[in-house]
C-alpha positions in Angstrom: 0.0 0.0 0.0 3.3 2.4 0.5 4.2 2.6 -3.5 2.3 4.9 -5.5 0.4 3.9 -8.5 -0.7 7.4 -9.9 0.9 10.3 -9.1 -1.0 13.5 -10.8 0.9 17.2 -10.9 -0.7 20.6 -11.8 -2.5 18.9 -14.2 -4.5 21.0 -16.7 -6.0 20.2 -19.9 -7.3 23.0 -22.1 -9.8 22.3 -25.5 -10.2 25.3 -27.9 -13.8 26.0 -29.1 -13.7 27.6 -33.0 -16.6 29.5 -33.3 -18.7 29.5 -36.8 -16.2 31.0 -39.4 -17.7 31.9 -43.2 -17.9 29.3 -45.9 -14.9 29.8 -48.4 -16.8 30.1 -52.2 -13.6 31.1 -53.9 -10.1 30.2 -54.8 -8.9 33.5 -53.3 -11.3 33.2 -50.1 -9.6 30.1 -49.4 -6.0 31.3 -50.0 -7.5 34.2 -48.0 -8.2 31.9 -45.3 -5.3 29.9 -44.9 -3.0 32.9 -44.7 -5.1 34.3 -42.4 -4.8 30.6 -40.2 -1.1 31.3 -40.7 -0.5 34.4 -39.2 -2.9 33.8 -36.3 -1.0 30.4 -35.2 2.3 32.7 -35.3 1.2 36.2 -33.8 -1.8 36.6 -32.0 -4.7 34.2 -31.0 -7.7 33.8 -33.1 -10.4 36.1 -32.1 -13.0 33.4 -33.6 -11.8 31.0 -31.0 -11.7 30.8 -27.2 -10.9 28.0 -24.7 -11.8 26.0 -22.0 -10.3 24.3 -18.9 -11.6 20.8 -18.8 -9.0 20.3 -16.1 -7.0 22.9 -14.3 -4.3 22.3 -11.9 -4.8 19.0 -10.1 -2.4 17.3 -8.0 -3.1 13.8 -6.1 -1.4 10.6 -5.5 -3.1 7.4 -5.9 -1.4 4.1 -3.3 -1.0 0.9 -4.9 -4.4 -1.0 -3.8 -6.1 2.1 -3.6 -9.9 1.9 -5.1 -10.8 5.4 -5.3 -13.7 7.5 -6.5 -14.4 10.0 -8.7 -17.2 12.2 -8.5 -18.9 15.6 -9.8 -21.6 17.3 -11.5 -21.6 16.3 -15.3 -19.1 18.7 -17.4 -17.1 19.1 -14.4 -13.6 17.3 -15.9 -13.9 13.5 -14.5 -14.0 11.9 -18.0 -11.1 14.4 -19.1 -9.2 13.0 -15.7 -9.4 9.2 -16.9 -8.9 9.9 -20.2 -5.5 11.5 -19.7 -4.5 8.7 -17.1 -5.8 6.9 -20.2 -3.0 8.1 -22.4 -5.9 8.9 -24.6 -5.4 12.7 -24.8 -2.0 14.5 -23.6 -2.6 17.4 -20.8 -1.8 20.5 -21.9 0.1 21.4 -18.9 1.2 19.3 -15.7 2.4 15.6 -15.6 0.5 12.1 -14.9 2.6 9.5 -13.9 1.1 5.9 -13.9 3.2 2.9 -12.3 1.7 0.0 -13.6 -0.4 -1.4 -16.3 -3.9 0.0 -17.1 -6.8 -1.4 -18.1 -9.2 1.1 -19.0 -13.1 1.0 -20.0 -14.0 4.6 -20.2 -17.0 4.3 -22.9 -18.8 1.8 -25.2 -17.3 1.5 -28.2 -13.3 2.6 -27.5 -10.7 -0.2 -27.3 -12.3 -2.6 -29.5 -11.7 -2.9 -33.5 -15.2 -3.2 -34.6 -14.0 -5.3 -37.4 -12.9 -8.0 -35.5 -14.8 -10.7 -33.9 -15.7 -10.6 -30.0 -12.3 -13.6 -30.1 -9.8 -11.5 -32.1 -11.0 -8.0 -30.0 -9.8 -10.5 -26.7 -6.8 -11.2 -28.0 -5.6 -8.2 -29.3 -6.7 -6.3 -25.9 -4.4 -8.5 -24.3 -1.5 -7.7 -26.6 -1.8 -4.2 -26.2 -1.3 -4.8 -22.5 1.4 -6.5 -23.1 0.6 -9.8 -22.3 1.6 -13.1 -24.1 -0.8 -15.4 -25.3 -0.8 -18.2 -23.2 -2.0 -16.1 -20.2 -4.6 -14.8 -22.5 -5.9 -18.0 -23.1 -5.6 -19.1 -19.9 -8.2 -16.4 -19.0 -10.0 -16.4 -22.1 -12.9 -18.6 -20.8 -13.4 -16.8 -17.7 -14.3 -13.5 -20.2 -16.0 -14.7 -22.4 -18.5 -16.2 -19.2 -18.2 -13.1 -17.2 -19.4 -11.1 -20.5 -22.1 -13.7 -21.4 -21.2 -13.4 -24.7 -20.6 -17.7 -25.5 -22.5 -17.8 -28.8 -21.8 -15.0 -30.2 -18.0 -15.0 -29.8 -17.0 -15.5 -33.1 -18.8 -12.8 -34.5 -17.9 -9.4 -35.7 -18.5 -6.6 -32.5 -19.8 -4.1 -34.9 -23.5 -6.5 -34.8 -23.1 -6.8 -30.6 -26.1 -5.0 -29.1 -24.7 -2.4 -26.6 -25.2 -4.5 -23.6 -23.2 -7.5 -25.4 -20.5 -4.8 -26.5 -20.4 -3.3 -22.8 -20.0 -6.5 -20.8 -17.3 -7.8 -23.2 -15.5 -4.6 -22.8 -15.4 -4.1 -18.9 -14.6 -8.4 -18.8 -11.9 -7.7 -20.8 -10.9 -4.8 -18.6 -11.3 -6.3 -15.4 -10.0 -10.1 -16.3 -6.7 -9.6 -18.5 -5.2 -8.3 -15.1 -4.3 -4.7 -15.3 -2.6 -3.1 -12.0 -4.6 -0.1 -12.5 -8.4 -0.7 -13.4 -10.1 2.9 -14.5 -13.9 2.6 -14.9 -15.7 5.3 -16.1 -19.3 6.4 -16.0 -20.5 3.6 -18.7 -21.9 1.0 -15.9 -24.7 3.4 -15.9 -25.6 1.9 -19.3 -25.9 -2.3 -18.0 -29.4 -3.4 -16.4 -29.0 -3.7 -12.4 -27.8 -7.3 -12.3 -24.9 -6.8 -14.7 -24.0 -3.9 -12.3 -24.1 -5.9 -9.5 -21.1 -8.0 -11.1 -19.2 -5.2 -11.9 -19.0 -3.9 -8.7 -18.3 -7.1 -7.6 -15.6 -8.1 -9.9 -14.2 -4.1 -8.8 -13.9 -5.0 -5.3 -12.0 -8.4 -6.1 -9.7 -7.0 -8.5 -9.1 -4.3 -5.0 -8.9 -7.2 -3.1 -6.2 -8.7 -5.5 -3.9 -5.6 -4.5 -4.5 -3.9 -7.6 -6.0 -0.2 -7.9 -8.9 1.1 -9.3 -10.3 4.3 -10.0 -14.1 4.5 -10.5 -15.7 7.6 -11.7 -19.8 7.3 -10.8 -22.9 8.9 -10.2 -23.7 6.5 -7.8 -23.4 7.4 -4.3 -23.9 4.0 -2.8 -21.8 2.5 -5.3 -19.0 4.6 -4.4 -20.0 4.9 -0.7 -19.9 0.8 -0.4 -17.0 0.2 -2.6 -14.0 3.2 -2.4 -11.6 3.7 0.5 -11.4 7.4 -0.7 -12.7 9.9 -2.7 -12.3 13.0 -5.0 -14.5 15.6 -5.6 -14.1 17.1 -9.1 -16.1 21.0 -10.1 -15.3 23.0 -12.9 -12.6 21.5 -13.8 -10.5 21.2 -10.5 -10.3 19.3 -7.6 -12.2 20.5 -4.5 -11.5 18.1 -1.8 -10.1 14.4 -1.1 -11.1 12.6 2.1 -13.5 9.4 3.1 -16.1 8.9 0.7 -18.9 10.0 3.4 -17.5 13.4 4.0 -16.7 14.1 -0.1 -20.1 13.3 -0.6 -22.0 15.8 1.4 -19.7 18.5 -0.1 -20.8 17.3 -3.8 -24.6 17.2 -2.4 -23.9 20.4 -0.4 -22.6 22.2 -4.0 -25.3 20.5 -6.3 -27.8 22.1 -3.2 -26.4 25.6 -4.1 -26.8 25.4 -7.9 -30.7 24.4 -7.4 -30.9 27.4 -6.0 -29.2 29.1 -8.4 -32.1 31.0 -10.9 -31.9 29.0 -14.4 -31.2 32.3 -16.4 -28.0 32.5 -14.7 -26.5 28.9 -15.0 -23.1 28.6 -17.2 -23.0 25.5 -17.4 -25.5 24.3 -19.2 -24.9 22.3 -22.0 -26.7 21.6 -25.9 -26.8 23.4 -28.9 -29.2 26.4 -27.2 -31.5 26.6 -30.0 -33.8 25.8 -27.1 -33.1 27.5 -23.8 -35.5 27.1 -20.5 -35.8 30.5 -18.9 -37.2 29.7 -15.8 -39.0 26.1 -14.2 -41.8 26.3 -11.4 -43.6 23.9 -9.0 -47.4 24.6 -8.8 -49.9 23.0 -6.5 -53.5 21.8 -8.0 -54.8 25.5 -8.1 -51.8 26.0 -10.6 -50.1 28.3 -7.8 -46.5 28.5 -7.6 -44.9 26.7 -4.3 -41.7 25.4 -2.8 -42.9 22.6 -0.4 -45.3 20.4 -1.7 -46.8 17.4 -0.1 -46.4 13.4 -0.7 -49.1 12.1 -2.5 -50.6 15.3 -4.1 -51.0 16.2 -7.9 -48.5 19.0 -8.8 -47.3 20.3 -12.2 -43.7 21.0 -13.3 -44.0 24.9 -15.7 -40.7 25.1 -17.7 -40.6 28.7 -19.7 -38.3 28.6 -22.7 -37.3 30.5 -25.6 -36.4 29.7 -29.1 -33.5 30.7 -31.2 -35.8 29.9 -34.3 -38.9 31.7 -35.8 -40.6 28.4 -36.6 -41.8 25.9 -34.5 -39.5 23.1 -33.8 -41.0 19.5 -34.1 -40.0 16.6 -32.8 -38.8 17.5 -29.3 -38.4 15.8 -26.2 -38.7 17.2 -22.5 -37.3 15.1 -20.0 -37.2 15.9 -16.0 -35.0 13.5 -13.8 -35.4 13.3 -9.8 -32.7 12.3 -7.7 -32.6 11.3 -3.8 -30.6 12.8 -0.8 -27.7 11.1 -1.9 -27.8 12.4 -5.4 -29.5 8.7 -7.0 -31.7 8.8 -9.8 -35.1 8.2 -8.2 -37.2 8.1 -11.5 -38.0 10.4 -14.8 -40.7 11.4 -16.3 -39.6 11.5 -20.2 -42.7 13.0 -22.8 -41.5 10.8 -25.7 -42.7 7.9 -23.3 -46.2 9.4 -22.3 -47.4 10.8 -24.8 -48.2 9.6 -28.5 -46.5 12.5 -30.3 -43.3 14.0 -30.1 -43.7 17.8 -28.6 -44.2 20.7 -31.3 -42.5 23.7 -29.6 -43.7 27.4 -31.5 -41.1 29.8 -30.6 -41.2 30.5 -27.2 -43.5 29.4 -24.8 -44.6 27.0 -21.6 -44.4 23.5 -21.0 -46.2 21.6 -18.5 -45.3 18.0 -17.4 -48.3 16.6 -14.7 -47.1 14.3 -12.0 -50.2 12.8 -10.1 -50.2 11.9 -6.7 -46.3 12.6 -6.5 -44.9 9.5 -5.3 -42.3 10.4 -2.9 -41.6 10.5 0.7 -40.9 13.7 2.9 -37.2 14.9 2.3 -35.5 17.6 0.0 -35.3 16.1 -3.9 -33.1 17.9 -7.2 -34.0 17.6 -10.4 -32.4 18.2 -13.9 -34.1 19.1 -17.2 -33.3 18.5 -20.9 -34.6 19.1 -24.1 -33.6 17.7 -27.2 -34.9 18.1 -31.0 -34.6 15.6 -33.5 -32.5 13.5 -31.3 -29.8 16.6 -30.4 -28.9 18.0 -27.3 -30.5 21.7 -27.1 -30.8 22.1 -23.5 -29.3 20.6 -20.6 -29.2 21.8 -16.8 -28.4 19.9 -13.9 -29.7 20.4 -10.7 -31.6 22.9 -11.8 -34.1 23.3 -8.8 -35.1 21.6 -5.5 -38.3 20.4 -4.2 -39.6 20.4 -0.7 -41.9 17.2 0.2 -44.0 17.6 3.6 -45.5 13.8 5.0 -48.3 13.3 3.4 -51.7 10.5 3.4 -50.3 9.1 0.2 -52.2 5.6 0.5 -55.0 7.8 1.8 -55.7 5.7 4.9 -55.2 8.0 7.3 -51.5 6.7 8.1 -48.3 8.5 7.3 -46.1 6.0 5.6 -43.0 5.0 7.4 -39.6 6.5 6.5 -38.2 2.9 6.3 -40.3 2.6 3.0 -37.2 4.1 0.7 -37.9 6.8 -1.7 -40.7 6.2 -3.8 -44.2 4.8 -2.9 -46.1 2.6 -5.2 -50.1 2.5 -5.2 -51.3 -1.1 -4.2 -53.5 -2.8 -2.2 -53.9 -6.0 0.2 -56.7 -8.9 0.2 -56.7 -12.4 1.8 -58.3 -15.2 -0.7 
């Protein structure tokens, strides 16, 4: 536990952003251009283009054995992190040192040659690590089990279904023994029992002696499963401690940007053709309030405005609750309730209805997006809070019992 495995210094990564430039119609426009290009790389900066700070200045050490965790808001630099670890993308300043060999599995569809069959993909993962190919045979079986992939080993990845693609990937990670395991926010994507087995196959991989570094949304996950934790915002890193403690500070900070008004948010993300303006809670007299109570009909308003003149078809609203440890609760998604996609004119109100709200007393967060035509217009999390006083949800007179979880579910009781 005394050697490091990763050490990180004043680590920063910066992306440029070009903005829109002109289409080039002419010979001489182009040769216009590409002087133009010229001289900017040379003298001064392009006043077309700015730049972010995906990371900026972050310095930690990682022990051999370590399993740590990675979280923060989305946007905030964690994928950045692991990709740099990942020797994926070079940091524009500062140095990451790895001591060890990495597996990595940091989205679907990188590391594997889509070509290839699920076999070949095995194989040559393995001799990228730099292993030989007896002791990729000998734990070729285990894989291809773990992945649940048998009959479909020998064919091309580019036909795997995503779920087929992503448990070959993180088996493949996990099994060809790598001293340093980085995960990144892709288990979200597997059902709950596949999950389970990652997590699983995490903490004996940890138990082996070998590090990991787990970026997730999941609190529990990470609370269960991570001797320490990181907190990544904006691009730097806040605090490093026990994963209890870095916790509340993430909650504590995703608490201050609900309350943060929505017109004011930078960090939003999506093309903004689409922007929400403001997003209110109203009771069943369509009256705007902050505490609301379990088990009664309330309305979500979302204002908006429209880059466009015309109406934009094809849209889809999407509001997402989360608990007191930041877990996704449930979301109510309109391409899922009702028949037709949304028609949105340019600039206006829309209302999602929530019936007999279905959650216990506490504080809950929510995030909105839009999208249209399948791309991102709109997309702020954490936008707002929500207040939920007890309530006589089952309508019995009883206040349920705080033991019950989160959510309550509508059912009954008979003896036959």
């Amino acid at each position: 536990m005394s050697h490091i495995a990763i050490r990180v210094e004043n680590l920063s990564k910066q992306y440029k952003i070009a903005a829109l430039r002109p289409h080039h119609d002419t010979l001489r426009d182009q040769l216009m251009g590409s002087l133009k290009s010229i001289f900017q790389r040379n003298g001064s900066p392009d006043q077309g283009e700015s730049t972010i700070w995906a990371l900026r200045d972050v310095s930690f050490e990682v022990k051999q054995g370590e399993i740590i965790g990675i979280i923060g808001r989305n946007g905030a630099g964690k994928s950045t992190l692991l990709k740099v670890l990942s020797r994926i993308t070079e940091p524009t300043t500062g140095s990451a040192e790895i001591f060890g060999r990495v597996g990595s599995l940091l989205e679907v569809g990188t590391g594997f040659s889509r070509e290839l069959s699920g076999r070949e993909n095995i194989y040559l993962s393995g001799a990228i690590l730099g292993m030989k190919k007896a002791e990729i045979t000998r734990k070729f079986d285990e894989i291809v089990s773990f992945a649940e992939v048998e009959r479909f080993i020998d064919t091309p990845v580019k036909h795997y279904s995503s779920g087929m693609y992503l448990r070959l990937a993180f088996a493949v990670a996990a099994h060809l023994e790598p001293e340093i395991l980085l995960v990144d926010e892709v288990l979200a994507v597997g059902d709950a029992s596949f999950q389970k087995k990652c997590l699983g196959k995490m903490e004996e991989v940890h138990k082996g002696g070998r590090t990991v570094f787990f970026v997730s949304h999941n609190m529990a996950a990470i609370t269960s499963l991570c001797t320490r934790c990181l907190l990544i915002d904006g691009g730097r890193l806040v605090c490093s401690g026990s994963p209890e403690s870095v916790i509340e500070e993430y909650l504590s900070k995703a608490r201050t940007y609900a309350g943060i008004p929505i017109s004011e948010r930078k960090d939003r993300k999506g093309n903004g053709r689409v922007r929400f303006t403001n997003v209110s809670v109203l009771n069943e007299r369509c009256e705007v309030v902050e505490t609301v109570t379990s088990g009664q009909d309330i309305s979500f308003s979302f204002e908006y405005e429209s880059r466009d003149s015309e109406t934009l078809d094809n849209a889809v609203v999407q509001i997402k609750f989360a608990g007191s440890l930041g877990q996704p609760l449930f979301a109510c998604r309109s391409s899922a309730s009702v028949r037709e996609p949304l028609a949105l004119v340019p600039g206006g109100r829309i209302v999602c209805k929530i019936p007999r709200l279905p959650l216990l007393a506490g504080v809950y967060t929510y995030t909105i997006w839009c999208t249209v035509g399948g791309i991102m217009e709109d997309f702020v999390s954490d936008v707002g809070k929500i207040s939920v006083a007890e309530g006589d949800y089952f309508g019995t007179g009883k206040l349920p019992p705080n033991t019950l979880g989160d959510l309550l579910v509508a059912h009954t009781w008979s003896v036959e």
